[in-house]
C-alpha positions in Angstrom: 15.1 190.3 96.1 14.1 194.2 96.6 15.9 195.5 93.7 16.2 192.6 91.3 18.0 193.0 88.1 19.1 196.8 90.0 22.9 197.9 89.4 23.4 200.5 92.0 23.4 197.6 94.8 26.7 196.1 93.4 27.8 199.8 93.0 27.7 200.4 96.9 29.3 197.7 97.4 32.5 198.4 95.4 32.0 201.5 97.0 32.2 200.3 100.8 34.7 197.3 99.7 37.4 200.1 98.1 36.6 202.2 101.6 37.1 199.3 103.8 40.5 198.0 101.9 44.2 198.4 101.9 44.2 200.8 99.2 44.6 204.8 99.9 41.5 207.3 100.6 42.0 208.7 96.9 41.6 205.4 95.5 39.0 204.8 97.3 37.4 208.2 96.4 38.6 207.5 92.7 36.4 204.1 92.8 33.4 205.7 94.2 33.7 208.8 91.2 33.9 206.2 88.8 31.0 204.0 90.2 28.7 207.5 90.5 29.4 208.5 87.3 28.3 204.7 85.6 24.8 205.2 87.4 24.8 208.9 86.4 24.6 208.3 83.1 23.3 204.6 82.8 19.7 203.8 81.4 18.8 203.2 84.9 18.9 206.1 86.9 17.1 207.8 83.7 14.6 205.1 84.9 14.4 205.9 88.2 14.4 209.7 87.4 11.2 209.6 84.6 9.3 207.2 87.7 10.1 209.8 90.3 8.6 212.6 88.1 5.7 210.4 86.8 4.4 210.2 90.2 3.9 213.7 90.8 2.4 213.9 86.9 -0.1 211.9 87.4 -1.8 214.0 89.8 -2.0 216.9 87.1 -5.5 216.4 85.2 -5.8 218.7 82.3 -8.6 220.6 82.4 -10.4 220.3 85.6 -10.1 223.3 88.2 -12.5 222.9 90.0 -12.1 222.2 94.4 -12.1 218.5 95.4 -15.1 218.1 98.3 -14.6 217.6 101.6 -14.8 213.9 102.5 -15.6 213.5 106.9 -17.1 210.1 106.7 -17.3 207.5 104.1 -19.5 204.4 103.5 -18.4 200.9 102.1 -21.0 198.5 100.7 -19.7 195.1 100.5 -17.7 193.8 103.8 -15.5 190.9 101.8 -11.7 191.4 101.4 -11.8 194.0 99.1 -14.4 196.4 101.1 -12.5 195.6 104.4 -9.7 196.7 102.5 -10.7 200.0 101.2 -12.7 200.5 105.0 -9.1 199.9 106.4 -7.8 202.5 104.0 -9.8 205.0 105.3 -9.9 204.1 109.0 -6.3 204.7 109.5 -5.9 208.0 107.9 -9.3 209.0 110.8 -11.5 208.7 108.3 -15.0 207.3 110.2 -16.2 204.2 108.1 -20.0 202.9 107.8 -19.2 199.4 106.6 -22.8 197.7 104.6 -23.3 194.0 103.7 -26.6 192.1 103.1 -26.3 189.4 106.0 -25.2 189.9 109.5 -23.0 186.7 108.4 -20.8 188.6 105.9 -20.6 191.8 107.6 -20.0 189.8 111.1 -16.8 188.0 108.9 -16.3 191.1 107.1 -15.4 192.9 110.7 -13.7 190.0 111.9 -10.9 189.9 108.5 -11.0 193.7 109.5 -10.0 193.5 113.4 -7.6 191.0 112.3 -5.7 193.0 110.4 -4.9 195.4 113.9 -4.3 192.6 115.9 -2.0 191.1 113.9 0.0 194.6 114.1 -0.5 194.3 117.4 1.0 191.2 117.8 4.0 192.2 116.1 4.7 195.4 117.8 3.6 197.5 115.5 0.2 198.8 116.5 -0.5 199.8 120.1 -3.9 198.3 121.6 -5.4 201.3 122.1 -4.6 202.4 118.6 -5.9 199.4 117.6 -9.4 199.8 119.5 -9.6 203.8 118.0 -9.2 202.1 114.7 -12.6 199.6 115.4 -14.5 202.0 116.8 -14.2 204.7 113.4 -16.2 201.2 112.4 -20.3 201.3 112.1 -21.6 198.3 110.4 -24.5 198.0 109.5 -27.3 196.4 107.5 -29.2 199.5 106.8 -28.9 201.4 103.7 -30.2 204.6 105.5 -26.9 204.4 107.4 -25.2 206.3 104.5 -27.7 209.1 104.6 -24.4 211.5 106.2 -21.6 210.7 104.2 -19.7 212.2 101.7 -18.4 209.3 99.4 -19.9 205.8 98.8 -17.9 203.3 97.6 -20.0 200.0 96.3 -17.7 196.9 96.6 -20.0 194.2 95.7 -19.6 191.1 93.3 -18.8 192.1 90.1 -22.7 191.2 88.6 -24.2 194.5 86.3 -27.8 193.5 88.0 -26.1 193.3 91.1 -24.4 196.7 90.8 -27.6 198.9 89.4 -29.9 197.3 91.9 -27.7 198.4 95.0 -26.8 202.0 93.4 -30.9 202.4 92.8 -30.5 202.0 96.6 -27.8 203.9 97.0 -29.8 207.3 95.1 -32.8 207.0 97.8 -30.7 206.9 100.7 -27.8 209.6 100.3 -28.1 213.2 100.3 -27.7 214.8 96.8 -23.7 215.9 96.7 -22.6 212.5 98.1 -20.1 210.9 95.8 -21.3 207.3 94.6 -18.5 205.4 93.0 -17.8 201.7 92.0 -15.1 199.3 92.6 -15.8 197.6 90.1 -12.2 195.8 87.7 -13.8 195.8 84.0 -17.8 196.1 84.0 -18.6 199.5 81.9 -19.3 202.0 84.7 -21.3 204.6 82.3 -24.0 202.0 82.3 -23.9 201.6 86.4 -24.2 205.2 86.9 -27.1 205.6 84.4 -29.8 204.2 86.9 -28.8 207.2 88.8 -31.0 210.6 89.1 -27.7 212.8 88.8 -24.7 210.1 86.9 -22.2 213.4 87.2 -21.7 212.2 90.9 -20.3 208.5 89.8 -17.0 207.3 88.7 -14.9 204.4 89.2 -12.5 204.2 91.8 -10.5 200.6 91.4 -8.3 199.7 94.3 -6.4 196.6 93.8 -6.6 193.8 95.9 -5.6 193.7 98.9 -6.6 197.6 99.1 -5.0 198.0 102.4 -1.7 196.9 100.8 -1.7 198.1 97.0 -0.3 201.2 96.1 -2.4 201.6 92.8 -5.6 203.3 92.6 -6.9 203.3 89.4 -9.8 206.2 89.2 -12.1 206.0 86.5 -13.3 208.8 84.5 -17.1 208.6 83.1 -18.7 210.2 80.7 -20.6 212.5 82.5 -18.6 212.7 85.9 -18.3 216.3 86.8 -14.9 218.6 87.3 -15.4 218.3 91.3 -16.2 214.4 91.4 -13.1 214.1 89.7 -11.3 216.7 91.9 -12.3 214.3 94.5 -11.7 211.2 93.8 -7.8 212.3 92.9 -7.3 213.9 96.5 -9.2 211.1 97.9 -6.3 208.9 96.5 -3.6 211.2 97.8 -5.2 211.4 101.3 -5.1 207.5 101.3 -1.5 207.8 100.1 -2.0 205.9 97.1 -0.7 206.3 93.3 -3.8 206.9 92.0 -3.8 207.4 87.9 -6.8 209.3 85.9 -8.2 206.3 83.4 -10.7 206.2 81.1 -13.7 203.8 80.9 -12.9 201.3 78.4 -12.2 197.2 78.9 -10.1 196.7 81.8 -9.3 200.2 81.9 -5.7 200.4 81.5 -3.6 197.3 83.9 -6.2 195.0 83.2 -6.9 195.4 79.8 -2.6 195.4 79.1 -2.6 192.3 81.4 -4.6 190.0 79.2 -1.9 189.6 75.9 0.4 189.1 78.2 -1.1 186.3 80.3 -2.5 184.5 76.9 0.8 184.9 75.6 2.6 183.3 78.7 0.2 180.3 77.6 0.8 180.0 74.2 4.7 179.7 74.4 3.9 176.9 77.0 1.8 174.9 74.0 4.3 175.4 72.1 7.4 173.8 74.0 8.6 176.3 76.8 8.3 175.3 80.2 6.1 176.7 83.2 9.6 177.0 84.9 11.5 178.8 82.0 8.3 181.2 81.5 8.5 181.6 85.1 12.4 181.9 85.4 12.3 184.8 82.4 9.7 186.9 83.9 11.0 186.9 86.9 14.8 187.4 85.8 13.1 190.8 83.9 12.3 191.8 87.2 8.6 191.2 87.3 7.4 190.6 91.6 6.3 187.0 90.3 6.0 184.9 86.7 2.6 185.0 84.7 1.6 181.2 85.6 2.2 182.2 89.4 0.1 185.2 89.3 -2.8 183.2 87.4 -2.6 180.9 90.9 -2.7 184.1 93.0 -5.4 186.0 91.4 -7.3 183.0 90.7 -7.6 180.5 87.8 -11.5 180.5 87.6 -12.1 184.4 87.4 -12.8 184.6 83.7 -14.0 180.9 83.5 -16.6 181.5 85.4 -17.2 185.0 83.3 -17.5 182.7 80.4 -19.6 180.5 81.6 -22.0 182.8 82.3 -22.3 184.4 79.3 -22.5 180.8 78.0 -20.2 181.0 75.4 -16.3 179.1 76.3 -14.6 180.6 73.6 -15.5 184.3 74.0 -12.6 186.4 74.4 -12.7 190.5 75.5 -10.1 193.1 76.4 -9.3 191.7 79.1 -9.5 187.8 78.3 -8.9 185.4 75.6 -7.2 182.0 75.1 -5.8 179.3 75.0 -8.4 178.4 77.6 -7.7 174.2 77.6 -5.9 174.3 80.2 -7.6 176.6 82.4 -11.0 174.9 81.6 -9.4 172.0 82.7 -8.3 172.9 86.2 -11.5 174.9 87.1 -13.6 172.1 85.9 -11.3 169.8 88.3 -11.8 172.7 90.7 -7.7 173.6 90.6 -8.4 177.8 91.3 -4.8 178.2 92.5 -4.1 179.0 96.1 -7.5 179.4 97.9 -8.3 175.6 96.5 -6.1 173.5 98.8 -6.6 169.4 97.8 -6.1 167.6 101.3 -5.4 164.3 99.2 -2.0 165.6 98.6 -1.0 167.6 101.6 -1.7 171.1 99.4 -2.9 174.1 100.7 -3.5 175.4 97.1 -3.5 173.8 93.7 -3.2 174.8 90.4 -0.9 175.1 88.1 1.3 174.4 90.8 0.8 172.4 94.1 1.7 175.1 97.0 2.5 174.0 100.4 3.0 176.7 102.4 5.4 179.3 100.8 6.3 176.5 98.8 5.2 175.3 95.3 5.8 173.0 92.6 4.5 172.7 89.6 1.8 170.2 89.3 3.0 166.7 86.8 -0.7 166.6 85.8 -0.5 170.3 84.9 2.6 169.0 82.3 1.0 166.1 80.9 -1.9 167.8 80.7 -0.2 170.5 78.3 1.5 167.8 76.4 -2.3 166.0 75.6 -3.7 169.8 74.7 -0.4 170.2 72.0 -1.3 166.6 70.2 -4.8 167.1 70.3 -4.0 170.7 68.6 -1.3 168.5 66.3 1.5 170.9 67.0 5.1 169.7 68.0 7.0 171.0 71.3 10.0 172.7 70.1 12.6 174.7 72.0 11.7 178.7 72.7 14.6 180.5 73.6 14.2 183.2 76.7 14.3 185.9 74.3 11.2 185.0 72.4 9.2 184.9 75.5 10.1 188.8 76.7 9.0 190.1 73.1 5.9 187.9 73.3 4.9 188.4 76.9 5.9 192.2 77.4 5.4 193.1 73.6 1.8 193.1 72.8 1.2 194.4 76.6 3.5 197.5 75.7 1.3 197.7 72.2 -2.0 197.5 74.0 -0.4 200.5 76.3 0.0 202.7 72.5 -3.8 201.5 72.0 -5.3 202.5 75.2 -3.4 205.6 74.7 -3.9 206.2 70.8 -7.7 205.7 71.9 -7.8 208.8 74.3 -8.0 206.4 77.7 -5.0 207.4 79.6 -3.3 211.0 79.8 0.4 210.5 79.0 2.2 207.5 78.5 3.9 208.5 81.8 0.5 207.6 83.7 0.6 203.7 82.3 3.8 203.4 83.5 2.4 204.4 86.8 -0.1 201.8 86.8 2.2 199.2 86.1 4.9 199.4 88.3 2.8 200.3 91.3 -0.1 197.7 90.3 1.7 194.6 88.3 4.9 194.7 89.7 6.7 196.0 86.6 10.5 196.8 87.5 11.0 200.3 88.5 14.6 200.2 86.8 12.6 199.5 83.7 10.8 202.6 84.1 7.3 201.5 83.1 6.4 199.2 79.7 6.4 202.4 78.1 9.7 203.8 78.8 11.0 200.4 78.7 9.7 200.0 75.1 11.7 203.5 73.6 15.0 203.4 76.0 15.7 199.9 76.5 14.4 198.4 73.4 13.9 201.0 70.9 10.8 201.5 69.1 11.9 200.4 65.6 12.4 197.0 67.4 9.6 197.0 69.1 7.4 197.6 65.8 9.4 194.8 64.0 9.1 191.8 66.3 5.1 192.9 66.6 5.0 192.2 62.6 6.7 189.0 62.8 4.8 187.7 65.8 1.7 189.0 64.2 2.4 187.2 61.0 3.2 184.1 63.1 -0.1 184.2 64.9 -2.6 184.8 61.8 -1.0 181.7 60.5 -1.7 179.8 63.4 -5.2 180.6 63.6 -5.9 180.5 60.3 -4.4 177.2 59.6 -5.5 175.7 63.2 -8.8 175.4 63.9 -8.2 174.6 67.7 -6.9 178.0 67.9 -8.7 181.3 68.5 -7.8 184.9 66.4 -5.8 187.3 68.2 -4.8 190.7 67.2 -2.7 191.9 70.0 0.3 191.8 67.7 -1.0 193.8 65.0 0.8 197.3 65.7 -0.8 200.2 66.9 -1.1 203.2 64.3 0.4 205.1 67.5 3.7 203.4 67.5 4.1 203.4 63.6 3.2 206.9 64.0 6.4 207.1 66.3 8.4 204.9 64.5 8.1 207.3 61.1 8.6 210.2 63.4 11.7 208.7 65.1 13.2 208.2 61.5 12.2 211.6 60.4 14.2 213.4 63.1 11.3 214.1 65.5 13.2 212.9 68.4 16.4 215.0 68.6 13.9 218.1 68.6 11.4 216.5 71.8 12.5 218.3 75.0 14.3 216.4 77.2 12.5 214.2 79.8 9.4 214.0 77.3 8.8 210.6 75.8 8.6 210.2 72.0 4.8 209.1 72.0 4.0 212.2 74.1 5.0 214.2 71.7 3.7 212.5 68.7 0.4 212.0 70.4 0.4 216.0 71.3 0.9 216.5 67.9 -1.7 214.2 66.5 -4.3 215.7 68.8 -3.7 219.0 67.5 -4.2 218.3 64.0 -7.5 216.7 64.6 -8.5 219.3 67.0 -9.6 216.7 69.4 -9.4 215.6 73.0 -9.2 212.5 75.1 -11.8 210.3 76.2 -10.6 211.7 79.6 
């Protein structure tokens, strides 16, 4: 389970079975040159190799030079699970921690979710009390704004409302001194427009921690447009002195993991309508190595996230970045109040429902969920027919990969490198994979990759054009990026790109030159 889909597991073992066998020492020694030398050389350990650099790459921000601030004490406003989260971050690397909500209620639960967190450890031996009680006491909650008048970085966890947001970081610019560091938490909402309603927006920027913060890896920082050299400085040493794998993003739709996320979820819902099963979409994605399939992570993160996002801008069909449809089904369960795990139904013994009915660690998927699907196909008028496992990669992981040549053909991540980054440490992509990018040019080849976008593209303009239960889509159409790679692939470019540089790099470098331009970061 901790290396799925990994070959250097069954290597070890041939290794400790020829050891532990009848044959001699130089077979054995034979057996284990021949097993090194298959994971030398294999696609794999190239893999493993371009991840282990990434990580220290994505450190490296062109251009900024200037010294990262001190940070002694740090405020949190918002006490639910993702401010705890981020306070609990903090806490146990000494950092002190004045924790703001806006009723003793949250705050009081906020703390509790918090302490609970250290007992547990406690509990399992891996905390010591005393530890424990040094860790609650770094702690000041409060009610007060002016509690944040001493520290040196704010972080504003609160609903993810643009009213919300400017109304508490109007607070936020009368109650902290001048060089204090305000940033936002916030998963999509256009951070430029939050720091406006401050006197002095070169001290904002986005700093998204995924959820639960105190277990992530990822930290997604979020240049804006008028952020200065040392808030960024900052904000990329505050992510090393939390010990995260933080990534330099730009401030566009979903930045970059959400915004890559969203074909691939509709996608996962589209070959469902049209014949695959929750299972086999779940059985493929998983076999790829992904940590879980796209239907279980929809229960997980919640099913009623961008219903409810719709619903306020009262319009069902809109899709963004970082949403679109089918939405049938998922209208369907939220309007029957089905948000996954944290809905349990007491009727039928579940302590979540869904698309699946969990019970414990357990899960199956719901029967009403499949007839459900099989009344949205005849009300569409389309046919189940058989969709072999195959399709499903190209159509899941295909239009994510061309979103990743978008966001970086449109200047919002660094290097290709840095996407990978954000997707193995914050969507459980398969480190053996190397990252959707490196996946797309050394497993798959980019030739491929461009060709099965065209078809699928073709496939999808029909649909929506001939269908009008369907909605447009245009994650298939091919980023100018990748048929700017492609063209340079066939002209030779590749045999003359050092090694250990990826293909896009290089053609990206070499785009940017001949416009004389820069990146939006």
């Amino acid at each position: 389970n901790q290396a799925k889909g990994m070959i250097a597991p069954e290597a070890i073992i041939n290794c400790v079975r020829a050891a532990c066998g009848t044959g001699s020492f130089q077979e054995g020694v034979a057996i284990e040159g021949k097993e090194f030398g298959k994971l030398l050389f294999s696609v794999q350990s190239k893999a493993m190799r371009h991840v282990f650099f990434s990580q220290r790459m994505a450190g490296k921000i062109a251009g900024v030079k200037a010294a990262p601030a001190p940070i002694k004490k740090v405020g949190i406003l918002g006490a639910g699970l993702m401010g705890g989260g981020i306070a609990v971050c903090f806490v146990q690397k000494g950092v002190p921690v004045v924790l703001k909500d806006a009723k003793q209620e949250w705050l009081d639960a906020g703390m509790k979710n918090i302490v609970a967190i250290w007992t547990g450890q406690v509990k399992r031996g891996r905390l010591s009390e005393q530890k424990a009680k040094d860790y609650i006491a770094l702690i000041k909650p409060t009610l007060k704004f002016e509690d944040f008048a001493d520290c040196d970085l704010i972080i504003e966890a609160v609903p993810e409302i643009m009213s919300l947001k400017k109304e508490v970081f109007l607070e936020l610019d009368k109650h902290t001194k001048p060089g204090t560091l305000i940033c936002t938490n916030t998963s999509g909402l256009n951070i430029d427009e939050i720091a406006s309603t401050l006197k002095d927006p070169s001290r904002c920027m986005g700093t998204h921690f995924f959820s639960p913060a105190n277990v992530m890896q990822l930290l997604e920082n979020v240049r804006t447009a008028k952020a200065s050299e040392q808030t960024i400085a900052t904000c990329m040493a505050m992510g090393k002195l939390l010990s995260k794998q933080t990534v330099l993003v730009g401030n566009c739709d979903g930045f970059v993991g959400n915004r890559m996320i969203a074909p691939y979820a509709s996608e996962a819902k589209q070959v469902i309508e049209e014949g695959a099963t929750i299972e086999q979409v779940e059985r493929v994605a998983e076999e790829f190595g992904m940590a879980m399939g796209p239907m279980s992570l929809g229960d997980l993160v919640g099913q009623e996230l961008f219903w409810k996002q719709r619903k306020a801008a009262g319009d069902m069909n809109k899709q963004t970045k970082t949403y679109m449809g089918p939405y049938e089904l998922v209208d369907w369960l939220c309007e029957n109040n089905r948000f996954g795990l944290k809905t349990p139904d007491p009727k039928i013994g579940a302590t979540g429902r869904g698309i699946f009915i969990h019970k414990g660690r357990d899960k199956m998927v719901d029967p009403e969920v499949v007839a459900k699907i099989a009344e949205i196909r005849q009300a569409k008028g389309h046919k189940a027919r058989q969709v072999t496992d195959e399709e499903i990669v190209e159509r899941l992981f295909f239009p994510l990969i061309n979103e990743g040549f978008r966001i970086l053909e449109e200047g919002f991540a660094q290097r290709s490198s840095d996407v990978d980054i954000v997707y193995i440490f914050g969507y459980g992509f398969p480190p053996a994979k190397g990252g959707p990018m490196f996946f797309a040019e050394n497993y798959v080849g980019l030739p491929k990759v461009l060709e099965r976008l065209k078809v699928y593209a073709a496939e999808a303009k029909e649909r929506y054009t001939t269908n009008k239960h369907y909605l447009p889509v245009d994650y298939f159409e091919p980023s100018q990026l990748l048929i700017d790679c492609v063209q340079a692939e066939q002209a030779g470019m590749k045999a003359q790109v050092p090694a250990g540089v990826p293909l896009v790099d290089a053609v990206l470098d070499f785009k940017k030159k001949q416009a004389k331009g820069g990146s939006k970061l």
